[in-house]
C-alpha positions as CSV (number, residue, x, y, z in Angstrom):
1,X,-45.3,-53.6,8.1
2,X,-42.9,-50.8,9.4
3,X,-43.2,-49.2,12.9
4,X,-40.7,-46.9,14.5
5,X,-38.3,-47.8,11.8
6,X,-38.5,-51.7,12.5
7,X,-40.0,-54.0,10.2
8,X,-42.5,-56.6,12.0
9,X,-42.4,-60.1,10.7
10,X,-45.7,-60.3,8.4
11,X,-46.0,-64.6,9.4
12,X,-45.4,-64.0,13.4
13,X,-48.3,-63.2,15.6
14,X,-48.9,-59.4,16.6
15,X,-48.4,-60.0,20.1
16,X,-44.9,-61.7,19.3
17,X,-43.8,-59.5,16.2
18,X,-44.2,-56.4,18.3
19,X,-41.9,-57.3,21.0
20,X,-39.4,-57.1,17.8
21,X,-39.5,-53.3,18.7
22,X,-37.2,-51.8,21.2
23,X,-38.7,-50.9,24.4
24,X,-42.2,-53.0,23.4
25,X,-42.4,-56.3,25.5
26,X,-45.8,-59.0,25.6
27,X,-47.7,-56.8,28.0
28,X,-47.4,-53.6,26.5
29,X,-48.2,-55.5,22.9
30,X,-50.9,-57.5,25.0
31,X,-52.5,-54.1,26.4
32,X,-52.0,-51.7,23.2
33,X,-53.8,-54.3,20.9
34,X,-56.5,-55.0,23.7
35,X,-57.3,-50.7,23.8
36,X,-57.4,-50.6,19.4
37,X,-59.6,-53.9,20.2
38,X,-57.5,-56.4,17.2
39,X,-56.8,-59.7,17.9
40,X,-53.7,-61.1,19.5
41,X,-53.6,-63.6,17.1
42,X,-53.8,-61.7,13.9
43,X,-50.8,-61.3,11.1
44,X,-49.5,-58.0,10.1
45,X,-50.6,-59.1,6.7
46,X,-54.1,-59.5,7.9
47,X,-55.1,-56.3,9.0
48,X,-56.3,-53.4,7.4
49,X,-54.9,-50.1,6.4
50,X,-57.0,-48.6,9.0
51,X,-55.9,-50.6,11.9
52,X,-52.0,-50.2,10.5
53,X,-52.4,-46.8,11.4
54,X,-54.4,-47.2,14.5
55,X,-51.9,-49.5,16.0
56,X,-48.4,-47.3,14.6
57,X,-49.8,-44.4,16.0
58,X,-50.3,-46.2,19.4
59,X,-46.8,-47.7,19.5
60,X,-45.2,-44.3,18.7
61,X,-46.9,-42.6,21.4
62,X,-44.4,-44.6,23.8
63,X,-40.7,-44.1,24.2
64,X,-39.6,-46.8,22.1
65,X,-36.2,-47.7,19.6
66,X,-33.6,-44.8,19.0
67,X,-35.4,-42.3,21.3
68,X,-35.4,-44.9,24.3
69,X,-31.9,-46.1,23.8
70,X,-31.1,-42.5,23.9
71,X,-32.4,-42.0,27.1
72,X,-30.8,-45.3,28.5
73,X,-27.2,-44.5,27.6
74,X,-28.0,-40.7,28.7
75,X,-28.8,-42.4,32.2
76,X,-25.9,-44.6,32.5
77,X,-23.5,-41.7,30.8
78,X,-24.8,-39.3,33.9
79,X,-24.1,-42.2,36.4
80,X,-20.5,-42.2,35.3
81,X,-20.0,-38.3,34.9
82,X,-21.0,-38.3,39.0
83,X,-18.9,-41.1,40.0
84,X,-21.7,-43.1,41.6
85,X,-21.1,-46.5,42.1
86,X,-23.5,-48.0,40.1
87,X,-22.1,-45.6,37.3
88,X,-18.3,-47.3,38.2
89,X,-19.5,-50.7,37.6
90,X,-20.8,-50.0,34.3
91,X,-17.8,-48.1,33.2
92,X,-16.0,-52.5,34.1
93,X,-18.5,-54.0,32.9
94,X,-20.0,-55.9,35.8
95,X,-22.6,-56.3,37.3
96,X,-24.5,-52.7,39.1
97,X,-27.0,-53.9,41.2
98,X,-25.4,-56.1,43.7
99,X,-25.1,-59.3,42.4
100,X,-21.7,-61.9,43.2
101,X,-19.4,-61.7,40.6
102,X,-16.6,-64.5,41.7
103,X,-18.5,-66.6,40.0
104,X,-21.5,-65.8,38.1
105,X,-22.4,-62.2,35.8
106,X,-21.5,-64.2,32.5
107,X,-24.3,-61.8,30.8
108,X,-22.9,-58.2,31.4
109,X,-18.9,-59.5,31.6
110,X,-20.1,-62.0,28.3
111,X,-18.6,-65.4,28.5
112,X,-15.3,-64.8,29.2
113,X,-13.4,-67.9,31.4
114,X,-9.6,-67.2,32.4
115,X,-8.3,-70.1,34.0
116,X,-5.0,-70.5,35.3
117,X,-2.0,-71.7,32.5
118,X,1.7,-72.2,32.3
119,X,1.6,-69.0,29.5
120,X,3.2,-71.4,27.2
121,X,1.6,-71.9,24.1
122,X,1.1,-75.7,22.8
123,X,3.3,-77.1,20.0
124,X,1.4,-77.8,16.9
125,X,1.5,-81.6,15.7
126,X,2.7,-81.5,11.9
């Protein structure tokens, strides 16, 4: 099953093979399957052609995958083209909203550890 250009797993559960869509999390799967009235346990295999379309049409109503990233880089691109602050520590990558960054912000910075060396490189054993 394809929605907004993302193929759902056809063995997970609907509520957990939606959030396999950009910009779709549990409780908007939770409350989108709740309104078309299908059952949070069911398998993409398992339901009809009718609810298919019920349930693409609902997801595509929202700002979700190419449109949504769009937005978000659009956001972040404005917060850099007006020097803001939050727009400056995106352009490092580090942390924007406050958070120490001695020691923690592994996630935005990724897992990068410099520790202090000689700058000699070790002799290989042969």
């Amino acid at each position: 099953m394809r929605i907004a250009g993302i193929t759902i797993s056809e063995e997970k559960r609907l509520e957990i093979g939606l959030t396999s869509i950009y910009g779709v999390g549990r409780p908007r799967a939770k409350i989108t399957l709740g309104s078309l009235g299908i059952d949070l346990g069911k398998r993409p295999k398992d339901l009809s052609a009718k609810e298919e379309t019920s349930l693409r049409e609902a997801i595509e109503k929202f700002s979700v995958e190419g449109e949504l990233r769009r937005d978000t880089s659009s956001n972040i691109r404005r917060l850099k083209d007006i020097k803001s602050y939050r727009g400056s520590r995106h352009a490092k990558h580090l942390p924007a909203r406050g958070q120490r960054s001695k020691t923690n912000s592994r996630t935005v910075r990724g897992n990068v550890r410099k520790t202090m060396t000689s700058g000699r490189r070790k002799l290989e054993k042969t």
